[in-house]
VOGU-3710 file (C-alpha; in Angstrom, 3 decimals, decimal comma):
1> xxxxxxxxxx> 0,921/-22,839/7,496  -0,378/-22,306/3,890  2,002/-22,327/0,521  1,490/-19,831/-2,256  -1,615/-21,487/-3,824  -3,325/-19,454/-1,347  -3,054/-16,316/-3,157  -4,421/-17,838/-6,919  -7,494/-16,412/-6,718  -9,301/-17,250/-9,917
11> xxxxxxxxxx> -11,117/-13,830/-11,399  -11,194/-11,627/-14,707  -7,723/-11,227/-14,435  -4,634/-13,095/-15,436  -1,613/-14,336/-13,042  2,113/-13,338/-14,118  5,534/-13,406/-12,567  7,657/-11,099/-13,212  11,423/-10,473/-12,195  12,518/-6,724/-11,794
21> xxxxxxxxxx> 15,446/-5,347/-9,954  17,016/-8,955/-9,200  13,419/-10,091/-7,285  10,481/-12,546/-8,300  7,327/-10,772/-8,381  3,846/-12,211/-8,784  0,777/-10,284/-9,742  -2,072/-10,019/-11,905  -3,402/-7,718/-14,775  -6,703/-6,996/-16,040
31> xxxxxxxxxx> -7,343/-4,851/-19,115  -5,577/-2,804/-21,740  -4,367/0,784/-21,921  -2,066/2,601/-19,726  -0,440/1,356/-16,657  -2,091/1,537/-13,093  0,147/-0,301/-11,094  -1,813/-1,421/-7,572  0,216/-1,801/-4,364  -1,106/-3,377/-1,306
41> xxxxxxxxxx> -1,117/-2,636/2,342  -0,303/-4,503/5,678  -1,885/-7,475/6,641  -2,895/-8,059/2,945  -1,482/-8,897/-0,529  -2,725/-8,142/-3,918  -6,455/-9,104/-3,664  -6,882/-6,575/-1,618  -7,526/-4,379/-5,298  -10,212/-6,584/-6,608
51> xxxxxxxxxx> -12,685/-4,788/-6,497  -10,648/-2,148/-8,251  -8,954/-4,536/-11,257  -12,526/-4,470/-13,348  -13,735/-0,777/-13,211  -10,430/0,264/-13,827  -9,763/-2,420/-16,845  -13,660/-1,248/-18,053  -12,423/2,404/-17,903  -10,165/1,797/-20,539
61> xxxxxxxxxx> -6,688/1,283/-17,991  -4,216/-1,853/-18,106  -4,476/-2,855/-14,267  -2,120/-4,391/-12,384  -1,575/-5,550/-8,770  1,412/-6,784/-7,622  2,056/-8,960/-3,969  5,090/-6,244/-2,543  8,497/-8,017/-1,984  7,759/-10,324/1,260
71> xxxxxxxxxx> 4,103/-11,103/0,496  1,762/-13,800/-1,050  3,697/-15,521/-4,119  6,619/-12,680/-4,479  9,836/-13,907/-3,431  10,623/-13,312/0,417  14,430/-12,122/0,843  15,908/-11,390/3,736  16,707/-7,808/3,463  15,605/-5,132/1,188
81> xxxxxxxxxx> 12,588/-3,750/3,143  13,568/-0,341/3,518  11,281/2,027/1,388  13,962/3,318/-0,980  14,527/-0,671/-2,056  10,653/-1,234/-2,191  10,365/1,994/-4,196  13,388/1,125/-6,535  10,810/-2,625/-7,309  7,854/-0,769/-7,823
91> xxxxxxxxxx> 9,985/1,404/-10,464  11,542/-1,930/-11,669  8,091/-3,539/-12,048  6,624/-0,728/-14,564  10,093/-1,296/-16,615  9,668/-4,979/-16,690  5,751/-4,312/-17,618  7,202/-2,684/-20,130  6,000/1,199/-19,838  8,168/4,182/-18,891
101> xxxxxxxxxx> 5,422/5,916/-16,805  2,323/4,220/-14,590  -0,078/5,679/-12,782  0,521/3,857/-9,308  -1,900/3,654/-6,966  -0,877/2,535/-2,835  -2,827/1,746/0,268  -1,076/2,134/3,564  2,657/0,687/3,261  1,636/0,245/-0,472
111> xxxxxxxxxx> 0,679/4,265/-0,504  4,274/4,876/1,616  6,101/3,450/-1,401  3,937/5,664/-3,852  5,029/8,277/-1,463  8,515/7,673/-1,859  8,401/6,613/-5,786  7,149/10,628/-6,374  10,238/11,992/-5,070  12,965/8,808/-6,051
121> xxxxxxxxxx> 11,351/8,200/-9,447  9,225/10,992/-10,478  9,723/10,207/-14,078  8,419/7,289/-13,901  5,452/8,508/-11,953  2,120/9,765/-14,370  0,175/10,281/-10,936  -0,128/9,037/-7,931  -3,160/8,019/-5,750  -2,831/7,389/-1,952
131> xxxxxxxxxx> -4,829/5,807/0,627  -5,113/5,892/4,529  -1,103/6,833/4,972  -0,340/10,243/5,465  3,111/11,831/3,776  6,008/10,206/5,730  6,773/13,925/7,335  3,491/13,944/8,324  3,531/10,710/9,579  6,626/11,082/11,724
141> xxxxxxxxxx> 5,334/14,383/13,113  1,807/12,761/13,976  3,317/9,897/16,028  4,588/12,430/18,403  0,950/13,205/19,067  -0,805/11,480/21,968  -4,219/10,885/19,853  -1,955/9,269/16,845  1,142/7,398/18,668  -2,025/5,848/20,708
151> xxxxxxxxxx> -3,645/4,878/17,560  -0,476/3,476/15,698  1,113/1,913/19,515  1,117/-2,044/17,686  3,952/0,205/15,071  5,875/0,034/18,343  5,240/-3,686/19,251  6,566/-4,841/16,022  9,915/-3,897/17,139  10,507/-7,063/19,224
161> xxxxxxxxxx> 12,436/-9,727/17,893  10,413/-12,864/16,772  7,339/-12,492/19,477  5,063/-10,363/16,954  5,624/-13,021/14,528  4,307/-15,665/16,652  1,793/-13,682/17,406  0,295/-12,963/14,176  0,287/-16,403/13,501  -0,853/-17,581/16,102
171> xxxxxxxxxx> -4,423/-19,608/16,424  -4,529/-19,624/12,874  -3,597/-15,974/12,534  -6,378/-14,715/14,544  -4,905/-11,441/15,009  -5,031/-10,533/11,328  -8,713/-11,324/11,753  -9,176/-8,605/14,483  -6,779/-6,078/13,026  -9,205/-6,288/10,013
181> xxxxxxxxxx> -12,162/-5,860/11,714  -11,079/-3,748/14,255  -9,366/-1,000/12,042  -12,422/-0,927/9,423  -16,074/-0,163/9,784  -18,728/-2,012/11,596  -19,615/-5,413/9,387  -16,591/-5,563/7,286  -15,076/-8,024/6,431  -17,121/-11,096/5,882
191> xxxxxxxxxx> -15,700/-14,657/6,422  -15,084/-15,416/3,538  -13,007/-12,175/2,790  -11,144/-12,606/6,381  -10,195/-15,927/5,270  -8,207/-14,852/2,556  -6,324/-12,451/4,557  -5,499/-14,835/7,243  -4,628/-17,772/4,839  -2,315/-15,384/2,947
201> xxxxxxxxxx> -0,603/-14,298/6,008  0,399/-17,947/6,818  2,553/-18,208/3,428  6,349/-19,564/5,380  8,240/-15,856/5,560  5,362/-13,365/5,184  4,990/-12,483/8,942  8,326/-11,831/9,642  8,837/-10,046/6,217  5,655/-7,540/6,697
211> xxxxxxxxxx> 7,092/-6,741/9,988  10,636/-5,904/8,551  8,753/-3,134/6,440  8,190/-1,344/9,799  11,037/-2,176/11,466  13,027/-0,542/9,116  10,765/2,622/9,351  11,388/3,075/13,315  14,933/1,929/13,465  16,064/4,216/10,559
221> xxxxxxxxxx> 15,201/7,327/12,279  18,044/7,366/14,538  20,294/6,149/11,340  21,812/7,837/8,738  19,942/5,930/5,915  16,713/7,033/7,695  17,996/10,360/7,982  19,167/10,664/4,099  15,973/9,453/3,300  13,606/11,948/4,978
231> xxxxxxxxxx> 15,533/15,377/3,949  15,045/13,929/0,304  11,298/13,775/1,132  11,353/17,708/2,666  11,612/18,193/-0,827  8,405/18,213/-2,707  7,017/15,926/-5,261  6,264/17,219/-8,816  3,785/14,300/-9,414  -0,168/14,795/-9,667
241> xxxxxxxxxx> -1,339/13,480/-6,191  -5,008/12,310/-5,273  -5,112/11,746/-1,184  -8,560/9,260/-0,109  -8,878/8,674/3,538  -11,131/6,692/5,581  -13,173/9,198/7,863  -13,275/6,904/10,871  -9,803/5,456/9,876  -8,914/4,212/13,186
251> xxxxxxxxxx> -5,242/3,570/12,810  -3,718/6,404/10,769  -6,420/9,149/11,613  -7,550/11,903/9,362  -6,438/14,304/11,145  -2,727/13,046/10,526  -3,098/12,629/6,832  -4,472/16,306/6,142  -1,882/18,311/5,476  -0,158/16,586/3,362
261> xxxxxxxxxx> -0,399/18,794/0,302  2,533/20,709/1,582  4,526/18,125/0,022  2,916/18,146/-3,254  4,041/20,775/-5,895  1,477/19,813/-8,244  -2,293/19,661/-9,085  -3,274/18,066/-5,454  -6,702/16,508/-4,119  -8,185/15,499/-0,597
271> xxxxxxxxxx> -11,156/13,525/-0,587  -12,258/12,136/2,987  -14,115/8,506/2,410  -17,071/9,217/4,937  -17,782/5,749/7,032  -14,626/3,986/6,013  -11,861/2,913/7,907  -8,193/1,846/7,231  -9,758/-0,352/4,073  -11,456/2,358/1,812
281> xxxxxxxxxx> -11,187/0,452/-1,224  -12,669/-2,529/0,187  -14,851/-0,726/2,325  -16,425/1,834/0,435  -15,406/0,373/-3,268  -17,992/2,372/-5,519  -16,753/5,561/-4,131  -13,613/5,149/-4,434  -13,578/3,425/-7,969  -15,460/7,013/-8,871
291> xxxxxxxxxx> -13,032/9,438/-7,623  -10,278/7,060/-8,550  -11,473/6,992/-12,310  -12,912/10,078/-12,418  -9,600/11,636/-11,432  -7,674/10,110/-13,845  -10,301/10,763/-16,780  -9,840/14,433/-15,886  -7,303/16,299/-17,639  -6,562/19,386/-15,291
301> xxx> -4,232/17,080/-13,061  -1,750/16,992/-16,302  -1,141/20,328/-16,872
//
């Protein structure tokens, strides 16, 4: 096991914590400007945006990236992982920051709550950028497919009580090592980058309380929260929407994502990262620090 220390990553940034909507939040801000709020993706916590904190702070943005309720140095109840509840703490986190609007940004389950903030808090919402997770309609409808329930069949695993969590943590959480390298492209990530990931993981409570995040996405299909939840999302989102997906994404495929525009009653943009996988942004970091920039330098998405 590791404590908390093991997310302090020293950098050009500077770590807060933060309490919004009765939770403990850490995270860490580079820059000045408006708000781009950063949330991570499963099996990772907020360093997974460093390479994004400096371009974005150089650009002229104040950027911040938060560890999501359950992760690194956040606090770790034991219930509030449904996405409406993660949404409603992203929301909480741009009050506490102390802005009425932020551009949020979200890979994967990060991207899921971006997805959900555009129709629950559009208001609060300047744009939105997503990465490798498709709309949650899309989503759902894909994992009826052969070629995407195979690709997403560990989503199932996770159901079980207790064994995935011994599993992940197992041998010194060598299974976040090969979900890393397995769902990104050939030579990423490098030891030292792994290590991170896998020392992070082993902070008491984050296994079980990544897994709770999809938990609560299977079981609630069959519930009536679940069932609230996605008519509200049939609905389209009024918010400016930028879609980047890893071409060779091996987990959430491409082919899943596309589409997703339907849901988007606003300026909208697909851009397929070519020879990235589930990790764009750490994968392919200079392209997607230009269309992520570039995109919100451009004015046409605001009108």
């Amino acid at each position: 096991m590791r404590d908390e220390s093991a997310v302090m990553v020293d950098g050009p940034w500077t770590h807060r914590t933060v309490s919004a909507a009765g939770t403990r939040f850490h995270l860490v801000e580079a820059g000045d400007g408006p708000l781009v709020l950063l949330l991570h993706g499963f099996p990772q916590f907020w360093w997974s945006w460093h390479r994004q904190l400096t371009p974005l702070a150089e650009a002229g943005y104040r950027a911040v990236a938060v560890d999501l309720r359950g992760y690194g140095a956040s606090d770790k109840p034991p219930r509030g992982y449904d996405l409406v509840t993660l949404a409603a703490d992203a929301a909480g986190l741009v009050r506490a920051l102390g802005e009425a609007e932020a551009v949020v940004v979200g890979h994967s389950t990060g991207a899921m709550l971006g997805w959900t903030m555009g129709r629950y808090f559009p208001k609060m919402v300047r744009r939105l950028a997503v990465l490798s997770m498709p709309h949650p309609l899309r989503l759902r409808a894909g994992m009826l497919s052969l070629g995407q329930g195979w690709s997403s069949r560990h989503f199932f695993g996770y159901q079980l009580p207790m064994l995935p969590e011994r599993r992940l943590l197992a041998d010194d959480a060598a299974l976040v090592g090969r979900m890393l390298r397995g769902w990104s492209r050939p030579g990423w990530p490098d030891a030292a980058t792994e290590r991170r990931f896998r020392d992070a993981f082993q902070i008491p409570g984050v296994a079980h309380c990544s897994l709770e995040y999809y938990r609560w996405l299977f079981r609630s299909q069959v519930r009536p929260d679940g069932q609230r939840y996605m008519a509200r999302m049939r609905r389209p989102a009024t918010v400016p929407t930028l879609q980047m997906h890893g071409s060779a994404d091996p987990v959430l495929l491409p082919m899943t994502a596309r589409g997703s525009g339907r849901y988007v009653e606003a300026p909208y943009r697909w851009r397929l990262i070519e020879g990235a996988g589930h990790f764009p942004h750490l994968e392919r970091p200079e392209r997607v620090n230009a269309l992520l920039t570039g995109w919100l330098g451009d004015t046409e998405p605001d009108a």
